[in-house]
Every structure is written in structure tokens, then in C-alpha cells.
N, C-alpha and C positions, 0 to 999 in steps of 0.2 A: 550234458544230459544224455547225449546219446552215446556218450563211451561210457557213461554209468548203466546204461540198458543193457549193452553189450557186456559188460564185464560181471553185472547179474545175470544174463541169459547163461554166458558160461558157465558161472559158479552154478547156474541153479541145472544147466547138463551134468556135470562132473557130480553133481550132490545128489541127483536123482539114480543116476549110473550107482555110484556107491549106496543109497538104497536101494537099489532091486539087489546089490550084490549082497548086502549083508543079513537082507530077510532071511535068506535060507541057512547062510553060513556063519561060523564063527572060526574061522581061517587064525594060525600062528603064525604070527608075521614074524618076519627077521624085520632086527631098524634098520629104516628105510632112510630117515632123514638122516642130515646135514644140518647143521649150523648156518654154513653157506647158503645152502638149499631155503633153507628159517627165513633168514635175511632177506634171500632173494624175491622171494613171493610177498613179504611185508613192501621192499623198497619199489617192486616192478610189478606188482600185481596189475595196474591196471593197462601197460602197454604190454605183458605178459599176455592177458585173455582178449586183449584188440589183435597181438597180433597169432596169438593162437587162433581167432574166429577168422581171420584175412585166410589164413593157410587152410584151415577145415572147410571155407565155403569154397572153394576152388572146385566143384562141380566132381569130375568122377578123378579126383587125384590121387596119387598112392596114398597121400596121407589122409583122406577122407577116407575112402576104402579100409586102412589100417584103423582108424577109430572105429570104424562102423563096425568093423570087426571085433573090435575091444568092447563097446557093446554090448554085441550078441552074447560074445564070451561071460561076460557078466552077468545078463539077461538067463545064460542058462547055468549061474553059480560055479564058475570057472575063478580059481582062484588069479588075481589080475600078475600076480609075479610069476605064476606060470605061465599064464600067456605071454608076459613080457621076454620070458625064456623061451620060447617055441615061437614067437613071429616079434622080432626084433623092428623096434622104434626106426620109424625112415629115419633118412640122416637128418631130411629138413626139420622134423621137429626138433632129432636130437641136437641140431645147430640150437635152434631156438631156446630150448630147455636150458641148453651150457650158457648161452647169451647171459640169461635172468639167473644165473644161480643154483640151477638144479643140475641132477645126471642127466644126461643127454640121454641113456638107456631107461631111465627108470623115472622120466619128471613124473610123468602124467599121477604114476604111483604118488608120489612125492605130493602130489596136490590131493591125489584124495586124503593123503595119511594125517596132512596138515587139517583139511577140513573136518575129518573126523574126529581128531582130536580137539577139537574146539570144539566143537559138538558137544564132546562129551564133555567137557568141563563145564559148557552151558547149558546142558540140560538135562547130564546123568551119563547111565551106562549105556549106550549101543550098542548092538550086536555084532560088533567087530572086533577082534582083542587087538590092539594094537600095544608093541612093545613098550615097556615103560621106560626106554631108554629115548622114544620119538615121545609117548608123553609128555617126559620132563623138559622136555625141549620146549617143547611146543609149551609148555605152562610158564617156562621162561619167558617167554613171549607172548603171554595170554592177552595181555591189554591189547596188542599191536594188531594181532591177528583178530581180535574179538570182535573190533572194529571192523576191520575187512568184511566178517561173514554176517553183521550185524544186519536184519532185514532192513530195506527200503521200504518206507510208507509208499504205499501207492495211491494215487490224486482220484478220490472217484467224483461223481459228476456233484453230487449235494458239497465235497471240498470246495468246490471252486466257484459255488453259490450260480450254476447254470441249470437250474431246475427247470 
């Protein structure tokens, strides 16, 4: 239960980040995904955002600082490939990324691209263009990853008959 908190807590960072980013913009992506990258997020998602969250809560570490950065970047409609060109991925996460399947340069990208595109499959057009070459990808693997981002019921108090 508690690696399922944690690995919604992330996705639901990563998926708020990529809303504040796309309110303003509609950015042309170059494809970003991988096949590998596909895979890697369906097979290792959940020790993927456990051990993305172990490295991000490290207090004032380069790689927290580095995200926080990426953030902001977002937060003031920065497109996320150009930031990822002008202040490159620490090595730690970029270990991490290659570990699971992704670019070590480019995961973080890679997971929004993933989750946008499932988005949009499940609920329309977004205001992000993402390529149709990460689309079709990502549509090959709709069921797999649909699951992933599918919400969680949450338990409120009348669920659990403690009125």
C-alpha cells in the first residue's frame, strides 16, 4: 500500500508539472520515446518512482535542486527539452533512468511524454503536441500503460463504514 502512495504521489508530481507546462504552451516535440523506454516504464514503474522518490527526498541534493529547477522551468513555460539542454540530468538520476529503460539524458522527458500520451488517448486532445511517432508507441501499448495511470479509488471515511 505504501509503494502504491508513493508511486501515485510521483506520477501525480510529474502529471501536475506537465499541466502547469502545457496550460500556456503547445511546444513541437521531436520523438522522445524509445521502444526500450515503453517497456521500461510498464515493466519497472513501480521500483522506478520508489526509487526516483528515495533520490528526490535526499534533502538539499544536486538532484533535488536539479528537479526543483525543472519545476520552476515549467512553472514559467520553459520548454522541458530545452531545459534538459542547458542544465543536463545529474549522473545519479541519469544512472537511474538507464537502469529502468530510459535515456539517462532525457528519462524524466520520457515520462512525461508517456503520460501525456495516455492522457490523451483517455480523454482527448491536450494541449501539448506530442509526435506521432511517441504516439503510436505509446498506443501500441495502450492497455499496459492505461493501467499504470488509471486512478486510484481513494478510502474516505463513509467507505469503511467509521461514521
Amino acid at each position: 500500500m505504501i509503494k502504491n502512495n508513493i508511486a501515485l504521489g510521483t506520477m501525480l508530481i510529474v502529471l501536475n508539472l506537465t499541466g502547469l507546462y502545457a496550460q500556456e504552451q503547445t511546444p513541437k516535440m521531436e520523438p522522445i520515446l524509445t521502444e526500450a523506454a515503453v517497456k521500461g516504464v510498464i515493466k519497472n514503474h513501480e521500483k522506478l518512482l520508489e526509487s526516483l522518490n528515495t533520490i528526490l527526498d535526499g534533502g538539499d541534493s544536486k538532484e533535488r535542486q536539479w528537479f526543483e529547477s525543472f519545476q520552476e522551468a515549467l512553472a514559467e513555460d520553459t520548454n522541458p527539452a530545452d531545459f534538459l539542454k542547458q542544465n543536463p540530468t545529474p549522473k545519479k538520476l541519469q544512472t537511474l533512468f538507464r537502469k529502468y529503460g530510459l535515456d539517462g539524458k532525457t528519462g524524466l522527458l520520457q515520462i512525461m511524454v508517456i503520460a501525456y500520451a495516455v492522457l490523451n488517448s483517455e480523454y482527448g486532445a491536450l494541449p501539448i503536441e506530442i509526435h506521432q511517432d511517441d504516439l503510436e508507441l505509446v498506443q501500441k501499448y495502450h492497455a499496459e500503460l492505461s493501467e499504470l495511470f488509471k486512478p486510484i479509488p481513494v478510502e474516505t471515511e463513509s467507505d469503511t463504514g467509521d461514521q
